[in-house]
TITI-891979 format. One line per 2 residues: their letters; for each residue x, y, z of C-alpha. Coordinates in steps of 0.02 Angstrom, whole numbers, padded with zeros to 5 digits. Example, Ala and Ser with C-alpha at 12.3 -4.5 7.8 and 13.67 -1.06 7.14 Angstrom:
REM residues 2
AS	00615,-00225,00390  00684,-00053,00357
//
This chain:
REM residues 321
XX	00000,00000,00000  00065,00174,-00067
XX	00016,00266,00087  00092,00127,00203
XX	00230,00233,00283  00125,00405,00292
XX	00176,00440,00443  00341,00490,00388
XX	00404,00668,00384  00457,00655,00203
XX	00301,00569,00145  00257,00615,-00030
XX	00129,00545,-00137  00061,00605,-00302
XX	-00078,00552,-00413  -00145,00488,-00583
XX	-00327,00505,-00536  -00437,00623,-00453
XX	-00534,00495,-00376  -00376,00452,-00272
XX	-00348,00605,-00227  -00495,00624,-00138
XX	-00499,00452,-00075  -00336,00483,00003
XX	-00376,00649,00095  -00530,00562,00164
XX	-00415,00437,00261  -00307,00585,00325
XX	-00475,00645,00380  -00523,00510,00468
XX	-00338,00472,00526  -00334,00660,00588
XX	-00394,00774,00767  -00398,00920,00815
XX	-00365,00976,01014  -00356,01151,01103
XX	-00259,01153,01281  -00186,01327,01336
XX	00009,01370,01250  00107,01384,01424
XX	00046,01209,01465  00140,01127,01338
XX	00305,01062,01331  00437,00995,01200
XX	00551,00857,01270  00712,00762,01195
XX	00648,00599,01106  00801,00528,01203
XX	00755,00578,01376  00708,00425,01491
XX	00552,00463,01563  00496,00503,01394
XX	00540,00334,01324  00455,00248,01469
XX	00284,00324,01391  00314,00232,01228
XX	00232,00063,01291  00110,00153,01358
XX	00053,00246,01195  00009,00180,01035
XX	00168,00209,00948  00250,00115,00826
XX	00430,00062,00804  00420,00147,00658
XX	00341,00310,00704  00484,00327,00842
XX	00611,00304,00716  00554,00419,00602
XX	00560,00556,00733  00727,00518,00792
XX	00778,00541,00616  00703,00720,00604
XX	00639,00824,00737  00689,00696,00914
XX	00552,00778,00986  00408,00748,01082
XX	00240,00867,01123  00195,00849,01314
XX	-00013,00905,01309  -00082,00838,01486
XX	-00043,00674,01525  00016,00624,01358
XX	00171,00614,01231  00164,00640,01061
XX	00290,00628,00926  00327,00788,00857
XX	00358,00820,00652  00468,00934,00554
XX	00336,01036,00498  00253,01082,00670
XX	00427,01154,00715  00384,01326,00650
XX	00196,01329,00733  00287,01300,00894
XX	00395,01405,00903  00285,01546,00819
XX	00189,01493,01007  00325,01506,01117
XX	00365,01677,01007  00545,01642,00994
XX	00675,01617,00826  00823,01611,00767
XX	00947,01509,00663  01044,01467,00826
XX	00914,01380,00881  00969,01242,00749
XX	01152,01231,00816  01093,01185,00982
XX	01091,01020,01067  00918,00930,01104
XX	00925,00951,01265  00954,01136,01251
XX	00840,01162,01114  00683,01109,01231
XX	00750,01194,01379  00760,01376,01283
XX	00582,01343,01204  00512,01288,01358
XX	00547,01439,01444  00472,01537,01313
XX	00326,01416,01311  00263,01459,01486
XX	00244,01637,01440  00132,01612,01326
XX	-00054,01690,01290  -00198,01615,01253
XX	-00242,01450,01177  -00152,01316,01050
XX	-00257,01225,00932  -00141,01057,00903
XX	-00164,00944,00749  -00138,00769,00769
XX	-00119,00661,00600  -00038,00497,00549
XX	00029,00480,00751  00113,00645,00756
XX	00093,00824,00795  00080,00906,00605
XX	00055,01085,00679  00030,01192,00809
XX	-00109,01330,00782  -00150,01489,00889
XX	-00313,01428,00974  -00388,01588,01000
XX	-00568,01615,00908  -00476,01753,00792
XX	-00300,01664,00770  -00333,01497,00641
XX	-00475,01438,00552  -00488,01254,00491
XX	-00536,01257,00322  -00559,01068,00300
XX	-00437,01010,00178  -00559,00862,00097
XX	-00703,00990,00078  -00596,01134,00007
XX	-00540,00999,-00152  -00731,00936,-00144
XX	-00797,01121,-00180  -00656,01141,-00298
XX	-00721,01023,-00414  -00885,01032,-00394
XX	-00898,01211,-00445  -00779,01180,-00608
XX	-00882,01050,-00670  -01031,01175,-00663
XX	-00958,01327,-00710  -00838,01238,-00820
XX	-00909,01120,-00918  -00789,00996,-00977
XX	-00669,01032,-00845  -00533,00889,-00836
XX	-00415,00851,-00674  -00225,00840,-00761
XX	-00165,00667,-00706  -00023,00659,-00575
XX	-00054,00843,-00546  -00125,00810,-00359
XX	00011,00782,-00243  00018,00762,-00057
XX	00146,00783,00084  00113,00837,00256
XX	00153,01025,00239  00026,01043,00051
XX	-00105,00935,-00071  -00119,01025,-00218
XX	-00208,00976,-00391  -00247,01067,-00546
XX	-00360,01039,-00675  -00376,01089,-00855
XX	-00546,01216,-00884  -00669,01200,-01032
XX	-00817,01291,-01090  -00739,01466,-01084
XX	-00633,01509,-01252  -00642,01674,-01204
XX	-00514,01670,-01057  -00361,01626,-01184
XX	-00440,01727,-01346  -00360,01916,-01313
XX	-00181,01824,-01252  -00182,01712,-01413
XX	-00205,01826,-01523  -00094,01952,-01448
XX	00025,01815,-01460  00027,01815,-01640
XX	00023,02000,-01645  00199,01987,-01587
XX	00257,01854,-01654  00282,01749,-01530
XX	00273,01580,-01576  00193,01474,-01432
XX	00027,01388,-01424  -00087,01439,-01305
XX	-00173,01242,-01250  -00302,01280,-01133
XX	-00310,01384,-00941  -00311,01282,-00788
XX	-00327,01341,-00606  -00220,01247,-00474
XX	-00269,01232,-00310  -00159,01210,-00152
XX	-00191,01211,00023  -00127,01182,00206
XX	-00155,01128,00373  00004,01158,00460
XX	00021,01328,00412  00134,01317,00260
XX	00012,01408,00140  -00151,01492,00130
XX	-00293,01394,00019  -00245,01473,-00137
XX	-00314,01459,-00311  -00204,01473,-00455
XX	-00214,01539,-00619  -00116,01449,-00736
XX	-00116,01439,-00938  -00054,01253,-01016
XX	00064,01283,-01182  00146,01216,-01319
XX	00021,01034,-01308  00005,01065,-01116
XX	00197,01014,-01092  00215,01185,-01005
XX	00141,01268,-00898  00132,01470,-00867
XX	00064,01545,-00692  -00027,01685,-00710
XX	00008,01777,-00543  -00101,01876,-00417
XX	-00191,01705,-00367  -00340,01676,-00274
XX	-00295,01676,-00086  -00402,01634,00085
XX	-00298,01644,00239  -00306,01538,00372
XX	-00383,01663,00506  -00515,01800,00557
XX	-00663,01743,00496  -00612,01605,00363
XX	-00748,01478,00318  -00805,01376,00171
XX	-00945,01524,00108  -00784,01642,00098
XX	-00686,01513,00004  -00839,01472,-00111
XX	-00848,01666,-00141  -00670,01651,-00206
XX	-00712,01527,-00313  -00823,01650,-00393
XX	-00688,01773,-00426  -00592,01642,-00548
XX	-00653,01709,-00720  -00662,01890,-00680
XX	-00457,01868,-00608  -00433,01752,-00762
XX	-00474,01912,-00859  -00357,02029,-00793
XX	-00199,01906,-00782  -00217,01886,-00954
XX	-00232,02053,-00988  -00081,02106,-00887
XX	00009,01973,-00954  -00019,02035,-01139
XX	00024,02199,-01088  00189,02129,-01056
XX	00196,02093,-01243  00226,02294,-01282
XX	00373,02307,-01162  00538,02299,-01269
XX	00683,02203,-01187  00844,02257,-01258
XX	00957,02197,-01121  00863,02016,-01056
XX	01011,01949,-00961  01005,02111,-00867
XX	00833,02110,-00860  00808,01949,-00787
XX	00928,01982,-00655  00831,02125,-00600
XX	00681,02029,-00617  00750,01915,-00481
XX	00833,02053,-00373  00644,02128,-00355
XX	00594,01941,-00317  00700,01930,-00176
XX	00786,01763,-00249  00925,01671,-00177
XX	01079,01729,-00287  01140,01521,-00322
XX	00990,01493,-00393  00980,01660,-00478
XX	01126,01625,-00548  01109,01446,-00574
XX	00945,01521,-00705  01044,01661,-00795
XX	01179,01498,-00853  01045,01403,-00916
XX	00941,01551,-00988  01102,01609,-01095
X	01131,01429,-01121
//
């Protein structure tokens, strides 16, 4: 079984179908909780620490889950009574709790590591809403009423496709498109019914010259639970026989807070032909701007991006390449 080690921190699984998809984020549903306790109450402890092994008979833990951890994060979540394995990605929640960071935090030991957030731990406000999945903790959330929203993860893809396939007749899920790890699931899907969303780029396409087949526009969507990302709804356009693909920018976003629910995310929904509009406009737009000096101009491009310069530079080699 594909999903038999998906309690792993580097669990990654993509997909041919949308029907597996969907099957699959059902089980994380159902394999999934949700708890609230107050933030100075909890405590992170060294995997290795004895009294914290001594809890592993006691809890439902596998060999396997244990190992994992010690091969990431060697951490545990005290809440109450109980231990809990903690993974990479909850790292960042937790410490956004105990409102402490820094990249020495890495360099210390274990031991030290806990200590430090600890003490920053018991000065914390308010509640933490903890997720639980696949025998780990995947996140820790601000509890308060106004800090995170869950925006069910199964339900956000499930309203996803059911309002393409009315509003987009046609509407086709790309195969191996979906993917899912423990920080993201995302899928796209190719749109139908509206041959007005790539007319005005196609033809300014051949206005220009530009030789590049416009296949069809696609949204992709991609969500989180731990905090990674808001839901997000991307506009995308598939080229040259949909073997590339071209984001649009200025994408669709719901954060995970204030007063988040599935109506606002269904209201976004509404907004994808109206934004499909103006990316494409803004994008042809583009098409007037002369670029006499690209190599300079794409490094620019990526100084206003804020990229790291290896990879920078690692795309200016293969762009004059």
């Amino acid at each position: 079984m594909k999903e038999a080690n998906v309690y792993a921190d580097d669990f990654w699984r993509s997909f041919a179908k949308e029907g597996d998809l969907m099957n699959f984020l059902r089980r994380r549903s159902q394999s999934s909780d949700w708890m609230r306790r107050p933030a100075k109450k909890l405590r992170l402890l060294p995997l290795e620490e004895e009294k914290v092994q001594q809890t592993f008979t006691q809890e439902a833990y596998t060999d396997a889950i244990i190992h994992d951890t010690m091969k990431h994060t060697q951490m545990m979540l005290k809440v109450e009574k109980g231990y809990y394995p903690v993974r990479d990605c909850a790292i960042h929640t937790i410490l956004t709790r105990a409102g402490i960071k820094g990249e020495a935090l890495k360099r210390l030991s274990p031991q030290n590591y806990a200590k430090i957030v600890n003490l920053c731990l018991q000065t914390a406000k308010g509640m933490a809403l903890i997720r639980f999945a696949d025998g780990k903790v995947s996140a820790v959330h601000g509890g308060d009423e106004s800090d995170y929203r869950i925006l069910d993860m199964e339900q956000i893809f499930k309203e996803t496709i059911f309002y393409l396939q009315q509003n987009f007749p046609g509407t086709k899920y790309i195969p191996e498109s979906g993917s899912y790890d423990h920080s993201c699931a995302t899928a796209m899907w190719e749109l139908s019914g509206k041959p007005e969303l790539l007319d005005t780029y196609q033809n300014a396409l051949k206005t220009y010259g530009v030789e590049r087949e416009v296949y069809a526009p696609a949204i992709r969507l991609s969500t989180s639970d731990v905090g990674a990302k808001s839901v997000t709804l991307h506009q995308m356009l598939l080229c040259d026989s949909n073997s590339r693909e071209i984001n649009l920018g200025n994408p669709i976003r719901l954060a995970h807070g204030g007063k988040a629910d599935i109506n606002a995310f269904r209201r976004n929904l509404d907004l994808i032909c109206i934004r499909y509009q103006e990316a494409v406009n803004n994008l042809t737009q583009l098409l007037t701007i002369p670029v006499r000096h690209p190599v300079n101009c794409m490094i620019g491009m990526m100084k206003t991006l804020k990229i790291p310069r290896k990879i920078g530079n690692q795309a200016v080699e293969m762009f004059v390449a």
